[in-house]
C-alpha positions as CSV (number, residue, x, y, z in Angstrom):
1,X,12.3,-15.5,-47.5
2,X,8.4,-15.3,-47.1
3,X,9.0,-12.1,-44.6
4,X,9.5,-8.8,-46.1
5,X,12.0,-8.0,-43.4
6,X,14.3,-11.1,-43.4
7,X,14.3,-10.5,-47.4
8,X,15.9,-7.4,-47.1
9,X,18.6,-8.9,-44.6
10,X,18.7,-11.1,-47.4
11,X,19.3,-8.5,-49.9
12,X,21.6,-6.5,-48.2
13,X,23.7,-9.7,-47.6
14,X,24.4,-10.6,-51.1
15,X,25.5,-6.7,-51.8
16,X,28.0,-6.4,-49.0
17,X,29.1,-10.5,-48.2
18,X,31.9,-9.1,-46.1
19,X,29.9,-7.6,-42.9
20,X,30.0,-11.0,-41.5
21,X,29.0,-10.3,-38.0
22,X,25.7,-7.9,-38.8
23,X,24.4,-10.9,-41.0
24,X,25.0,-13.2,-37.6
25,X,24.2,-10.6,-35.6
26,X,20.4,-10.0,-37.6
27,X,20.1,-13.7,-38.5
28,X,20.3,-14.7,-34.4
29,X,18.2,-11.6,-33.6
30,X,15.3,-12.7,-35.6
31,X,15.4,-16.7,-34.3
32,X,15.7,-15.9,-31.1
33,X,13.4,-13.0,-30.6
34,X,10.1,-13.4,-28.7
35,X,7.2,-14.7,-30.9
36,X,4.7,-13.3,-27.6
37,X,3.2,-9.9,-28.0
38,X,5.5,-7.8,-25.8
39,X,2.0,-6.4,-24.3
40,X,0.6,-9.8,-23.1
41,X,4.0,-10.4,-21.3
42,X,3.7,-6.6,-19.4
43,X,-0.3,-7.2,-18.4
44,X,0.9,-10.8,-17.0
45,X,3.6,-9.6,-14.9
46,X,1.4,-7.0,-13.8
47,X,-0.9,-9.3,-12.5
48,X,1.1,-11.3,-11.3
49,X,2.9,-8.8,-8.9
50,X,-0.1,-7.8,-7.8
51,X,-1.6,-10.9,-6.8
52,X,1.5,-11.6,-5.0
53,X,1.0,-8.1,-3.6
54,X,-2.3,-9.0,-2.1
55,X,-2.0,-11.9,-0.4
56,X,1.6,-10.7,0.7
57,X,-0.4,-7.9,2.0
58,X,-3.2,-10.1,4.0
59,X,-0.5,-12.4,5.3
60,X,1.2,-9.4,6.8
61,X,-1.8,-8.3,8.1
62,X,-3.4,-11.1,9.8
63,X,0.4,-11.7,11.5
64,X,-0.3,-7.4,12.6
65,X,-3.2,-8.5,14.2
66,X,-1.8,-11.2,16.0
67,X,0.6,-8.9,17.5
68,X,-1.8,-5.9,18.1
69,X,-3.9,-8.8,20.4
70,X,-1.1,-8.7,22.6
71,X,-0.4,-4.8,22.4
72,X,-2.5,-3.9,26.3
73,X,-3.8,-0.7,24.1
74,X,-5.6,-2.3,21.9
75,X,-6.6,-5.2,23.9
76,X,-7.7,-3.7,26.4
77,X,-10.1,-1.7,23.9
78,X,-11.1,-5.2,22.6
79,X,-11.9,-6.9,25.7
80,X,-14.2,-3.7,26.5
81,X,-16.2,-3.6,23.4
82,X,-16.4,-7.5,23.7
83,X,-17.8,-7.1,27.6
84,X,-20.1,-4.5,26.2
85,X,-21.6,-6.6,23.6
86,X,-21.7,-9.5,25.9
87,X,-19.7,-11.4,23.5
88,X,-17.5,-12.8,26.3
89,X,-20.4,-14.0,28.6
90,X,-21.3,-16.1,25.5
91,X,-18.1,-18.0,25.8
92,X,-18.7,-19.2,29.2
93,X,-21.7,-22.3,28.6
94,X,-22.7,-24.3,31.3
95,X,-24.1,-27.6,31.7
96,X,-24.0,-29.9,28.2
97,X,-22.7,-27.5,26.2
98,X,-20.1,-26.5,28.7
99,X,-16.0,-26.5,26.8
100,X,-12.6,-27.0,28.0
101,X,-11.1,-23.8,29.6
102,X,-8.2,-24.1,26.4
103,X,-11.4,-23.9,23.7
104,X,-12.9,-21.1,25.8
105,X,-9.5,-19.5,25.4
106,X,-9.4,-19.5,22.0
107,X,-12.6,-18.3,21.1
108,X,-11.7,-15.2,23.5
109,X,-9.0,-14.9,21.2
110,X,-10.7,-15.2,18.1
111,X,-13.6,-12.3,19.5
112,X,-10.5,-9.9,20.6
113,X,-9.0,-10.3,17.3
114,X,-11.9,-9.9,15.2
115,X,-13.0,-6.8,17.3
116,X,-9.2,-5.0,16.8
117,X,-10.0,-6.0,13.0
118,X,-13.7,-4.6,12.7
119,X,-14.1,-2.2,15.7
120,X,-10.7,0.3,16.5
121,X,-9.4,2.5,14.4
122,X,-6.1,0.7,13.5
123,X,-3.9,3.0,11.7
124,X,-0.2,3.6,10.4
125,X,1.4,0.4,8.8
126,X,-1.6,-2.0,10.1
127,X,-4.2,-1.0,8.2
128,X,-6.1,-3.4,6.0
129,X,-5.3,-3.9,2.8
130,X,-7.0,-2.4,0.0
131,X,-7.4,-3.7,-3.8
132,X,-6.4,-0.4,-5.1
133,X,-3.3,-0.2,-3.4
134,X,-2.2,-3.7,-5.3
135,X,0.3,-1.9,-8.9
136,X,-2.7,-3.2,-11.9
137,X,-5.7,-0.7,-9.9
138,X,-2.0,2.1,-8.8
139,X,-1.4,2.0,-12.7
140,X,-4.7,1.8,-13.9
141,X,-5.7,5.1,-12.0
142,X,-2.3,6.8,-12.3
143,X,-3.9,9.5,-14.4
144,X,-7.0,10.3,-11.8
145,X,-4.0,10.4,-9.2
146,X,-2.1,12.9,-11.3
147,X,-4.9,15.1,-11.5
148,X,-6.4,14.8,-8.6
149,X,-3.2,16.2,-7.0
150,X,-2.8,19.2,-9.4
151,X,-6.3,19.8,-8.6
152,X,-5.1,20.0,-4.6
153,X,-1.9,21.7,-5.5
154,X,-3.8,24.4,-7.9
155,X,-5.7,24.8,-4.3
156,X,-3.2,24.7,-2.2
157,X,-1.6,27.7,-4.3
158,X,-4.4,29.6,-4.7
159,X,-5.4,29.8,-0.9
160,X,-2.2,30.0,0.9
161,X,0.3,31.6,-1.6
162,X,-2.2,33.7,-3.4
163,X,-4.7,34.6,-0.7
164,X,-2.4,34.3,1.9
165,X,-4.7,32.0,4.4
166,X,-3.7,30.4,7.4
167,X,-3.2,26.8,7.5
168,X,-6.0,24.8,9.2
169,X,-4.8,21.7,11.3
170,X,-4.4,19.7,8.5
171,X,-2.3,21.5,6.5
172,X,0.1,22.1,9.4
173,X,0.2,18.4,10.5
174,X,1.1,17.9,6.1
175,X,3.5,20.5,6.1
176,X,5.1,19.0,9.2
177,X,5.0,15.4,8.0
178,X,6.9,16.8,4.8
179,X,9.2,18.3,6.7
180,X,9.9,14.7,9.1
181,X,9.9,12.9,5.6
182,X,7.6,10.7,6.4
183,X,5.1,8.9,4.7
184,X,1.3,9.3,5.4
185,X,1.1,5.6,7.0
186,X,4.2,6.1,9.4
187,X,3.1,9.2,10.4
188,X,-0.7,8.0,11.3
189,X,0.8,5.5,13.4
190,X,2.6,8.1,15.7
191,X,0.5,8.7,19.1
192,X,-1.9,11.6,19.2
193,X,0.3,13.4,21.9
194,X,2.7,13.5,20.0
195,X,1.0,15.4,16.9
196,X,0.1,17.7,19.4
197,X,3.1,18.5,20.4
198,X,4.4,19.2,17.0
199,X,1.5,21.9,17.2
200,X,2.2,23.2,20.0
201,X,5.7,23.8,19.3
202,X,5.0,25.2,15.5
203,X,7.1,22.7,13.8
204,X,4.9,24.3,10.1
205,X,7.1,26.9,10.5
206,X,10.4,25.6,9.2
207,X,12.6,28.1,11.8
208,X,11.0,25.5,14.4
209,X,11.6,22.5,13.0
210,X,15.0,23.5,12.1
211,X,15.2,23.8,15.7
């Protein structure tokens, strides 16, 4: 009875004995409800998820890069850039310091790898993972989001539906992504040509991309 709550469950029990269950039902409530601030719990799971997030994210991403080294378009990019830099030659020792051909291999590998990491332009969903992707930095900056796209959409308005402006290559390439239903990563990781040819054939204009 020291809480000014449980003494008016107490109260209201002695004038109406018969409402059996609500007395259970509130006596059970209050010993079995959480005596953690409700906020402490959110922030936690936060972080947690997004610490999973990130190293989910770099785990994923150093297995990408595994695969990109055997991709022949980007390796073949890497073993240029790595002949150019004469990064490759430095593999190759002779006399004491002179390796086996399997730790010269490897090293190759390493170099090729850390050039498709450092060097190309990797886009789509192999990207490198950024902190303020992870959900704590997306809610955390939710609101500059939210006005950072009415700011674009106020523009967006105001040049094309107001002014009546043609779209520049950007805006055609968005307007044709919206149409696909795609999202920004999966459509960077579609081939040049290919965004070409949805400019050649006019897909902004929804009669064409109908067709």
């Amino acid at each position: 009875l020291q809480d000014e709550e449980t003494r008016k469950d107490y109260d209201y029990m002695l004038d109406h004995p018969e409402e059996y269950y609500r007395h259970y039902y509130h006596y059970y409530s209050r010993r079995l409800a959480p005596k953690v601030d409700v906020r402490i719990v959110i922030l936690v799971t936060v972080c947690a998820i997004s610490v999973f997030q990130f190293f989910s994210w770099w785990s994923s991403y150093n297995e990408a890069i595994n695969y990109l080294a055997t991709v022949p378009k980007y390796r073949i990019q890497a073993t240029e850039i790595a002949r150019q830099q004469g990064l490759l030659n430095k593999t190759k020792e002779k006399g004491k310091n002179r390796r086996s051909k399997e730790e010269i291999r490897e090293e190759e590998e390493e170099i090729i790898k850390d050039i498709i990491k450092n060097k190309i332009d990797i886009k789509g969903g192999y990207q490198k993972p950024k902190i303020y992707d992870i959900l704590l930095f997306q809610i955390l900056l939710a609101p500059f989001y939210l006005c950072k796209y009415i700011v674009w959409y106020c523009w967006w308005i105001y040049c094309f539906t107001i002014k009546g402006q043609e779209y520049g290559v950007e805006e055609k390439l968005y307007i044709i992504r919206r149409y696909m239903k795609m999202s920004q990563s999966q459509f960077d990781s579609l081939e040049d040509h290919q965004k070409e040819t949805f400019l050649e054939r006019q897909l902004w204009i929804r009669e064409n991309y109908e067709v």
